[in-house]
KEMARMI-905435 format. One line per 10 residues: number of its first residue (from 1); their letters; for each residue x, y, z of C-alpha. Coordinates in steps of 0.05 Angstrom, whole numbers, always signed. Example, Ala and Ser with C-alpha at 12.3 -4.5 7.8 and 13.67 -1.06 7.14 Angstrom:
% residues 2
1	AS	+246/-90/+156; +273/-21/+143
END
This chain:
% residues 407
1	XXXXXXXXXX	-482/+221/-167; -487/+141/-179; -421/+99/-159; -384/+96/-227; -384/+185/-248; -360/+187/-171; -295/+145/-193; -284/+187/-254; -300/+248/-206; -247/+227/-162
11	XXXXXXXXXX	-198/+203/-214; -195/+138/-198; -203/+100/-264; -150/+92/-314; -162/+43/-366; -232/-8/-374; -261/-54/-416; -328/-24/-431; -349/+39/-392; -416/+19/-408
21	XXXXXXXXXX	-418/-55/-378; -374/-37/-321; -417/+29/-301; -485/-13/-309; -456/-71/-261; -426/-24/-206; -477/+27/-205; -531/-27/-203; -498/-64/-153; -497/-115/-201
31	XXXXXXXXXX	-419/-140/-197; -374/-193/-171; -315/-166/-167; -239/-188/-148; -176/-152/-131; -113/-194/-116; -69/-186/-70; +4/-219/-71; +38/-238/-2; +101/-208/-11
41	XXXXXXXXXX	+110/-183/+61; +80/-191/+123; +37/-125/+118; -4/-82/+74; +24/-17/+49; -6/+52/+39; +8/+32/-32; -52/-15/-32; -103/+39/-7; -124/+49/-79
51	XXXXXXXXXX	-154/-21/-82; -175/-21/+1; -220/+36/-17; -246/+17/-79; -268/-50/-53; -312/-5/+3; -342/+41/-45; -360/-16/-80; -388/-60/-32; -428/+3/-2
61	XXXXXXXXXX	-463/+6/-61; -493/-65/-64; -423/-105/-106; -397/-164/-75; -327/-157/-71; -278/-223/-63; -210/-211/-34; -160/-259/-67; -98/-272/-31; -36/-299/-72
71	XXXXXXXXXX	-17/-352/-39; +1/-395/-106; +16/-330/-149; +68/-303/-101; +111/-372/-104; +126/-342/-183; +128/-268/-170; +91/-205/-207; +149/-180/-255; +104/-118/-265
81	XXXXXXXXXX	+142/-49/-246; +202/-91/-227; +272/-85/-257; +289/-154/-222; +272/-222/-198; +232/-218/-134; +248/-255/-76; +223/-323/-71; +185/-334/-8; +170/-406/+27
91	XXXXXXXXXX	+105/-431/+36; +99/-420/+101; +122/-345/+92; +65/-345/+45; +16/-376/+93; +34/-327/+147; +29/-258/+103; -42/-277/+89; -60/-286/+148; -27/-214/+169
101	XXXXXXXXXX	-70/-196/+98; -140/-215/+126; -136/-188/+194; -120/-109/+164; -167/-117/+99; -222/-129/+157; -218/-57/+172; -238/-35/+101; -289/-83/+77; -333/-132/+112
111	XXXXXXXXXX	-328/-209/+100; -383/-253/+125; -441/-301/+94; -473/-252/+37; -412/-207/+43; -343/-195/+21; -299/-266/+14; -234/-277/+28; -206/-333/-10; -134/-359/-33
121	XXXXXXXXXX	-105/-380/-104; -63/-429/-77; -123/-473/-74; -131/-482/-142; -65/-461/-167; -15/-518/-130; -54/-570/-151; -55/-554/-224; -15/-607/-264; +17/-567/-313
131	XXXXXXXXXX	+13/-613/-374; -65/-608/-361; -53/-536/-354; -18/-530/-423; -74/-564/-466; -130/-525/-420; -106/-457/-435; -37/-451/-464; -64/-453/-532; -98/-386/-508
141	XXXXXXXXXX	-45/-347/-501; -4/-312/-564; +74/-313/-542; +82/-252/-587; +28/-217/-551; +58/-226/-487; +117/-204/-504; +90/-136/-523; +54/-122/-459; +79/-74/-407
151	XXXXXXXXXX	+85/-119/-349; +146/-156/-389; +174/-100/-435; +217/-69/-383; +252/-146/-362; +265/-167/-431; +347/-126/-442; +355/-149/-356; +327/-213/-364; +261/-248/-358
161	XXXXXXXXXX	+249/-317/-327; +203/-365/-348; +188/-369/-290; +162/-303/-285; +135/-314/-364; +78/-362/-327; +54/-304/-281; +9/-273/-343; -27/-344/-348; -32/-360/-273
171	XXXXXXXXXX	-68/-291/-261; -104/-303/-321; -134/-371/-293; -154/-338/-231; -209/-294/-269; -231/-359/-304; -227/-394/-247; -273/-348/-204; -323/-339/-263; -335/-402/-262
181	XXXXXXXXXX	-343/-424/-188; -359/-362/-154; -395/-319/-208; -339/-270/-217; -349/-213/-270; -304/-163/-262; -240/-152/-234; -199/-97/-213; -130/-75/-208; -71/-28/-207
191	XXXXXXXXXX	-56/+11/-282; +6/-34/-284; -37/-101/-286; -71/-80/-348; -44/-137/-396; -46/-194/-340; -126/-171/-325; -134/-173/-408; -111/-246/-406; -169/-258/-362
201	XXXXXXXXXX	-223/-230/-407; -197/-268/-464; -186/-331/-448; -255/-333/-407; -289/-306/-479; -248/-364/-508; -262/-413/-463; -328/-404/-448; -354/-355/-496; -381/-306/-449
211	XXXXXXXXXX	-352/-235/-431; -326/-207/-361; -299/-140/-361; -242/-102/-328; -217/-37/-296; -155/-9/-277; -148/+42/-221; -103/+101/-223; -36/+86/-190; -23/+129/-125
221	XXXXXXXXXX	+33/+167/-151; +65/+244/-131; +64/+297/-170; +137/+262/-200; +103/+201/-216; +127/+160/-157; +99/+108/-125; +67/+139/-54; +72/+92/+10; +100/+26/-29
231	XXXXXXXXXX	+159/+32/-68; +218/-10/-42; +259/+26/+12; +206/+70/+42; +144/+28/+45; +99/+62/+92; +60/-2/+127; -8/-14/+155; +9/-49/+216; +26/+0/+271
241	XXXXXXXXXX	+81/-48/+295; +119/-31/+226; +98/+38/+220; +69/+73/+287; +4/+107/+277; +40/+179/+288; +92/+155/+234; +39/+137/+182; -2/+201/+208; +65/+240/+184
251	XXXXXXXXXX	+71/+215/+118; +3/+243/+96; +13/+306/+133; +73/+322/+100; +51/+301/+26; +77/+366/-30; +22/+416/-34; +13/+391/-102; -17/+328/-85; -66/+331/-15
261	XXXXXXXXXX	-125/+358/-57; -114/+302/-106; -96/+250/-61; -161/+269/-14; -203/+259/-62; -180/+188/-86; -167/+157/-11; -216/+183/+29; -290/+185/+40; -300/+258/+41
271	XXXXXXXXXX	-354/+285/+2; -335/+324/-58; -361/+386/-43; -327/+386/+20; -262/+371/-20; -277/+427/-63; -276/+474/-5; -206/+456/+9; -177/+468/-60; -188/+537/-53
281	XXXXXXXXXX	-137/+534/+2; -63/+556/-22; +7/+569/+17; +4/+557/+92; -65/+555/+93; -54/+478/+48; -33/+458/+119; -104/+451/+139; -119/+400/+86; -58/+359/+92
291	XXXXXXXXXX	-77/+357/+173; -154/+331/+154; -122/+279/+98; -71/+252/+155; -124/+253/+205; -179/+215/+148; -136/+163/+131; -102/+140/+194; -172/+128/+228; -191/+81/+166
301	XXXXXXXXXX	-126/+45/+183; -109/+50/+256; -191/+83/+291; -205/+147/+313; -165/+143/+381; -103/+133/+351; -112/+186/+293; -130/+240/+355; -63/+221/+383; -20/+225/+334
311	XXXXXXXXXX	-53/+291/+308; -44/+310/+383; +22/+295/+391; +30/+329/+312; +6/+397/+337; +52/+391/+406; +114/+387/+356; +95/+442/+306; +56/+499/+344; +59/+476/+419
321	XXXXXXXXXX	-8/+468/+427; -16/+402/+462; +19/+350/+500; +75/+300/+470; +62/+239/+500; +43/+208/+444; +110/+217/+400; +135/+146/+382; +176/+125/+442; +231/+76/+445
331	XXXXXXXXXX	+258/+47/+508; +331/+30/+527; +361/-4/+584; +426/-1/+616; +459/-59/+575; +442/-19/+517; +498/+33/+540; +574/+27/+528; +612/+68/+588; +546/+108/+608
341	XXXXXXXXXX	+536/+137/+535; +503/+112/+466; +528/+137/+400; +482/+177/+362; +492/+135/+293; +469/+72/+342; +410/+113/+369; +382/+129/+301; +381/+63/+272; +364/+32/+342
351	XXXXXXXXXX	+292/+73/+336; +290/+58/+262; +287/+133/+243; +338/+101/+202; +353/+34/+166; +422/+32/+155; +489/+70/+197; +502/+82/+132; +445/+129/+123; +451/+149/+194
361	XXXXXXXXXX	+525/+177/+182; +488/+216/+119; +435/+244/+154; +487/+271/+207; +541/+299/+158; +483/+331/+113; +448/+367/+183; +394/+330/+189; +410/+303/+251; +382/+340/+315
371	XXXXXXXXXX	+370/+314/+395; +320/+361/+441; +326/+412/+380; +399/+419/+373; +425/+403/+317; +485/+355/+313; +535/+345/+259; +601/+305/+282; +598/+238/+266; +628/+212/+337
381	XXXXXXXXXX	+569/+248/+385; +554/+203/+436; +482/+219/+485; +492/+207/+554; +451/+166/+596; +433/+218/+650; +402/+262/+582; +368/+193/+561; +339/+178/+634; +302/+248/+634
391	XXXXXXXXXX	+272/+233/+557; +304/+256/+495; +273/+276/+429; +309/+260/+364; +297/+292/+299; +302/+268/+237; +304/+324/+166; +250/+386/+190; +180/+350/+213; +204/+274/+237
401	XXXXXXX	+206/+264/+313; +217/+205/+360; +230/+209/+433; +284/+155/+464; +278/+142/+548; +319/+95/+590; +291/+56/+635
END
């Protein structure tokens, strides 16, 4: 099976340009191909495995893939899926998120002379003088037309800036920016960028009278038509500091039964055939895949050691089979203590198993608040220090553990 019928195989492709272009380039190993990323934060998210994975089937094939890192597009901010103004980050926020970018795309595709580049918009971007900008490409660009595109639809009763207006055009210069200096023919993206990658194609064709094509990927969604591991609130990271390897390891074990097969075949490697095996699974026997999904994805992100630990420490938890020393741990000391004791609300949010006391109060009125197994539903439980010197494991809903120890 050649490169492009593997990504309509595994559902991957949404919307493109020409099926017949794109499928020659890719499955001749024939593209150039760019995928941006914004620096919005100081980590990737599961939410960006879609594009992660697509840039290593790719580039196994024989396509040269670029990495493009925001830098000058995230000063404006992607209105796309967003029901308000982003946050406006400084430049030397910016600066540092790349940097945090490059070091965890390494992991998926390989950069190097004749490789994969990594390179940044705000090198072309800040220096644009924006009258020159206008009579370069403004006359490109139908206001009407823009208006009409999804990216803006949803902003237009809440409020759109003009600031955010320009983030169409600035993406749109990218793609005729790398066609022209870096040989750039196609370029990727999430469903949602659909209108911004459109600008691209056209106002290369009317610029320079030559055609580069376009693809969107399927959106990682569950089977409600969420976003999975990136919506605001519950981002699940790629850096283990954010989100331990056992935490990320749990979010993919404990996806709905409706979505591992689907999900397995869009993020992982597996072959097909293998996948198919596992569709025939149903009930508790599901809980197979979902283990083998978990156990896929977090050695792409975090290596093999760390995906045999937290599977390890997985199995201790829910059948007993193995030891738990590899639970996400959180030390306290003594200072941490008021009159020998910490308050359960404090404990919670002091190992992050929630963000808020807010939620913490919630999670203990509604019973889903347990320590070594118990569980624990007044609002004023305290845990002793002698309990927290010997180890104690918090839980957190049915399948979320994290052990607390004083030193």
């Amino acid at each position: 099976m050649k490169l492009f019928e593997e990504l309509q195989a595994r559902g991957l492709i949404a919307q493109i340009t020409s099926e017949e272009e794109v499928s020659s380039l890719i499955n001749e190993g024939r593209a150039t191909f760019y995928i941006g990323f914004d620096c919005t934060a100081d980590s990737l998210t599961a939410g960006h495995f879609m594009a992660l994975t697509l840039m290593r089937r790719l580039q196994m094939a024989g396509n040269r893939p670029i990495a493009l890192i925001g830098g000058g597009t995230t000063m404006i901010g992607d209105p796309s899926g967003r029901t308000d103004m982003r946050k406006m980050l400084t430049r030397e926020d910016i600066d540092h998120n790349a940097m945090c970018f490059q070091k965890q795309m390494a992991r998926f595709i390989e950069f190097g002379e004749g490789k994969a580049q990594l390179l940044n918009n705000a090198d072309w971007l800040l220096d644009l003088n924006y009258v020159e900008l206008l009579r370069e490409v403004g006359a490109c660009f139908s206001v009407n037309n823009m208006l009409r595109a999804e990216c803006y639809k949803q902003r237009l009763e809440r409020g759109l800036s003009f600031l955010e207006f320009n983030y169409m055009i600035m993406q749109s210069y990218d793609f005729y920016y790398l066609f022209q200096h870096y040989g750039c023919n196609l370029q990727f993206g999430g469903d949602d960028q659909w209108s911004n990658m459109l600008g691209g194609t056209e106002l290369i064709r009317r610029k320079l009278s030559k055609d580069a094509h376009a693809m969107t990927i399927t959106l990682l969604t569950d089977s409600q038509g969420h976003k999975m591991g990136k919506t605001a609130g519950n981002a699940v990271w790629l850096d283990p500091d954010k989100t331990s390897p056992y935490d990320f390891f749990q979010y993919w074990r404990n996806v709905a039964d409706e979505d591992v097969i689907r999900v397995m075949r869009m993020l992982t490697f597996m072959d097909l055939d293998e996948i198919a095996e596992y569709e025939k699974l149903s009930g508790a026997s599901l809980n197979e895949a979902k283990e083998r999904l978990a156990l896929e994805l977090t050695t792409l992100v975090h290596g093999e050691e760390e995906a045999n630990k937290a599977l390890s420490a997985a199995r201790a938890l829910f059948s007993g089979g193995a030891d738990s020393e590899n639970i996400p741990t959180t030390r306290l000391s003594e200072s941490e203590l008021t009159d020998g004791a910490i308050s359960l609300i404090e404990l919670y949010c002091r190992t992050g198993l929630t963000p808020s006391r807010g939620e913490a109060r919630r999670l203990i009125e509604q019973g889903g608040a347990a320590v070594n197994d118990e569980k624990i539903t007044n609002l004023k439980a305290t845990v002793p220090g002698e309990a927290l010197r010997a180890g104690v494991t918090l839980k957190k809903g049915k399948k979320t553990y994290h052990k607390v120890v004083l030193d």
